[in-house]
N, C-alpha and C positions, 0 to 999 in steps of 0.2 A: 504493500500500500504506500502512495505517495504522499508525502508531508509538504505542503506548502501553504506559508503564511505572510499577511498583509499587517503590521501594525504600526497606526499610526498614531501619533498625539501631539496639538498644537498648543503651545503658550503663548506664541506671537505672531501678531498678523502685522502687513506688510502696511497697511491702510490704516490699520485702527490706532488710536491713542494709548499709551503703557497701560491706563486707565480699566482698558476693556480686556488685556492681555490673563492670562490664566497663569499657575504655578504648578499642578500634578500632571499635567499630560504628557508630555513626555515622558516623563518618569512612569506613567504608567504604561505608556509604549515600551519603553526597557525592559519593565518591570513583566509584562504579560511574553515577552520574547524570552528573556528567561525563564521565565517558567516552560514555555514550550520545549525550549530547548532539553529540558531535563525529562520529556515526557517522548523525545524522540526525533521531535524536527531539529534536523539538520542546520547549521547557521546558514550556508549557502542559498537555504531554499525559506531560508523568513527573513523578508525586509522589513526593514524599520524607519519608518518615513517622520522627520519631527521638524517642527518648524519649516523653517526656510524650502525643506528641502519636502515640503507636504503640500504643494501647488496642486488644484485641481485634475491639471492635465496629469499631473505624476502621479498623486493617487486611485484617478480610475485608469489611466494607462497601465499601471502596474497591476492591479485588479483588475483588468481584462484582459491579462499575459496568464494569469493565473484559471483564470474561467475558459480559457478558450485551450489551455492546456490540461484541463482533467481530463482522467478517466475514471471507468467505472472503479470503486476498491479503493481511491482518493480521499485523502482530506483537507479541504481547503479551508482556511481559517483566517477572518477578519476582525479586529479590530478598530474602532475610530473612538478618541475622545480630543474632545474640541467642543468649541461654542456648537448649542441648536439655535434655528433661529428659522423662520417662515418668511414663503414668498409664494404670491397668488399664482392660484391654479391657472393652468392656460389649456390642460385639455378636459377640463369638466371631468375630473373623476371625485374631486373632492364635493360631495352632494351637499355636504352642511354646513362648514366653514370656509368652504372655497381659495382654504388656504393648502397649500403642500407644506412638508418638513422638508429643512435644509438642513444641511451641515458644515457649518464655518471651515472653510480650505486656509490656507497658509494667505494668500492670495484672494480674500474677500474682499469688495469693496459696492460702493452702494452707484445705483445706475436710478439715475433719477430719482421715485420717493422711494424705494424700494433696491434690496441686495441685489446685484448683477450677476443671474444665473450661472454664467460663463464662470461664477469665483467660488460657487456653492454647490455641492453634491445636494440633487436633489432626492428623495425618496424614490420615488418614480423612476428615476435612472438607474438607481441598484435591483428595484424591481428588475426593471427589465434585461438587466444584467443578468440575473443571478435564475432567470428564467429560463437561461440557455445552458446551464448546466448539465451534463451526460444523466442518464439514470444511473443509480446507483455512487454517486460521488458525496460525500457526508459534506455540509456546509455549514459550519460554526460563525454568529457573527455576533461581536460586543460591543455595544454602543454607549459609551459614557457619555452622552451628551443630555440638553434638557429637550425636551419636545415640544408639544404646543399646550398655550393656556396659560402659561409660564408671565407673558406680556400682562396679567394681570393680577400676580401677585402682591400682595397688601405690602405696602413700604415698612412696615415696622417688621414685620416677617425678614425683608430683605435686610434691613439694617439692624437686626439682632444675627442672622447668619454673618455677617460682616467683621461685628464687634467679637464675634466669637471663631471669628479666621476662617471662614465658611462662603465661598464665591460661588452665586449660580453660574451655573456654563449655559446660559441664555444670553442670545445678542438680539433685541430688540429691531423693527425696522428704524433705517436710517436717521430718518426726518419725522417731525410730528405729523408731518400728513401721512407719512404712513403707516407710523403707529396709531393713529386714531380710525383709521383705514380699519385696523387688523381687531382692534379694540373694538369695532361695531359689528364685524361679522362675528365674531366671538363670541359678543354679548346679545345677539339676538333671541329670543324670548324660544324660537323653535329648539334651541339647543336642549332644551330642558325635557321637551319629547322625545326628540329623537338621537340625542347623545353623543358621544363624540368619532366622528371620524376613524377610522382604523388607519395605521400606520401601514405605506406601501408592503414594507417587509412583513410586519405582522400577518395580512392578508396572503402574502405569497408563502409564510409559513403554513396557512393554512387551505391553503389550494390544493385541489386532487386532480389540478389541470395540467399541471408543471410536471416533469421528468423527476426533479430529484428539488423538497423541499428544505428549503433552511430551518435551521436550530438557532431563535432569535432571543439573545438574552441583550433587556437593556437596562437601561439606571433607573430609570422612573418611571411612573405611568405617563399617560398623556399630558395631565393637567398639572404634572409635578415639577417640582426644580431639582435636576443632579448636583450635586455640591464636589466642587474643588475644595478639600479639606488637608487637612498636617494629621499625621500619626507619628508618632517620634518626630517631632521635628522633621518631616520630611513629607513634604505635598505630593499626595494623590485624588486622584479621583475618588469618593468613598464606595462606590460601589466596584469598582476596580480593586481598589485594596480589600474588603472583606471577602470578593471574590475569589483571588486568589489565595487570599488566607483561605477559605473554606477548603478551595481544591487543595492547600497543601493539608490540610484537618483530615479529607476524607479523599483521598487519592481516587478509589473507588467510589465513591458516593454517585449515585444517581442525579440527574440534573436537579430534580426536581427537589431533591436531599441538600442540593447543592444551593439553589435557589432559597429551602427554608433557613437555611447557615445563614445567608447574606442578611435576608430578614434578621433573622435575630440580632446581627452584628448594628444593622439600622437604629431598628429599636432601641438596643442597649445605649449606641452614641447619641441616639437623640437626634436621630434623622428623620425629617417629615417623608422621604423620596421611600417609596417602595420600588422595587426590583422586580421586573417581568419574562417571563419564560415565552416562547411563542414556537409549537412544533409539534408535530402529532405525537398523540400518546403515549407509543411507542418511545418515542425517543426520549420525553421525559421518565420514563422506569429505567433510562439504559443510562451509562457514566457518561463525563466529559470526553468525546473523541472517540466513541463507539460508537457502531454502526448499529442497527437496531433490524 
């Protein structure tokens, strides 16, 4: 079986102000590439993309070197941690909020009221990435970022995580027209019916339409904020560090074993951000990097 791995982590963007810049991602990119390494992938075969060197073109160029070179009995494995942040739908698949998730590149910067696609991984684009996969190729993917909903977190929320060394990985739109933009679809009154939007990969984890589905573990739910935190004096992702404290806790443990580890480790810090599992059932009864 082939081992090949994508892990990226940005603290600093090309565009944005030190201000909006992060502290554990990187370190968490290091951080989950060793652990790999100890589990069996090869250095040669897991890149490690951080900062500078985490530009949009590099990070799906390199993730489409990797998708378009599986085969069946493979395991491809990604990581992203970095700001999340939203940018309006353009093919109508988001029904409710008519917004997509993004993902802060090295290279984000704002194109009128709003992020400049061209600098943002959008959801939708890994969808359709990761939809061309062989049958039979196992696909792990870790997302430390925040997601959507996050643009309306209560200021004192934000500013007690702050006081207490605690940075959402949410980038807001640019401009106030397009924050207020993002802030009306969001808070329109339907949402209450009918609830929030699925994340592209979440859905494509659960498709029976696709050749071979992802194993989607991310930081938060939808409406949460992931936290850029310090454990010993040293900044991680918190859901990235309990993570793989848990896998080094329970080598063997089951995803879903694995998943209840992280919880607990939340809970215990005083984390508002719950941790999500997304993949058929199967694969939550089987370990980290087993086939099912």
């Amino acid at each position: 079986m082939g081992q090949k791995a994508l892990c990226v982590g940005i603290n600093e963007f090309a565009h944005l102000p030190m201000s909006s810049w992060l502290s554990g991602c990187a370190n968490d990119a290091e951080d989950i590439a060793a652990t790999l390494k100890k589990r069996g992938f090869r250095k040669t075969d897991t890149t490690v993309l951080v900062d500078g060197d985490a530009t949009k073109a590099a990070v799906l160029g390199r993730l489409t070197e990797l998708v378009q070179g599986a085969k069946e009995g493979d395991h491809v494995f990604f990581s992203f941690s970095s700001h999340g942040t939203q940018v309006p739908d353009v093919d109508g698949d988001e029904k409710v909020d008519h917004l997509d998730e993004a993902f802060a590149c090295h290279d984000i910067a704002p194109k009128g009221d709003q992020w400049d696609p061209d600098t943002v991984i959008i959801d939708d684009e890994l969808r359709v990435l990761f939809s061309h996969i062989p049958k039979g190729v196992l696909v792990e993917v870790l997302l430390d970022t925040c997601h959507s909903g996050t643009g309306l977190r209560r200021i004192d929320q934000l500013a007690h995580d702050l006081m207490i060394g605690r940075r959402p990985r949410y980038l807001p739109p640019p401009t106030r027209k397009g924050l207020t933009r993002s802030i009306e679809v969001t808070s329109t009154p339907r949402r209450a019916n009918v609830g929030i939007d699925q994340r592209a990969l979440a859905e494509l984890a659960r498709s029976r339409s696709t050749k071979s589905r992802p194993v989607l573990f991310a930081a938060c739910k939808p409406a949460q904020t992931a936290s850029d935190a310090s454990f010993g004096r040293r900044a991680n992702g918190a859901f990235t560090y309990l993570f793989l404290k848990s896998l080094k806790d329970q080598p063997e443990g089951s995803r879903a074993k694995l998943l209840d580890a992280v919880t607990a480790g939340l809970r215990a810090e005083n984390f508002e951000q719950r941790a999500t599992l997304e993949g058929p059932a199967a694969a939550k009864k089987t370990g980290f990097g087993a086939i099912w």
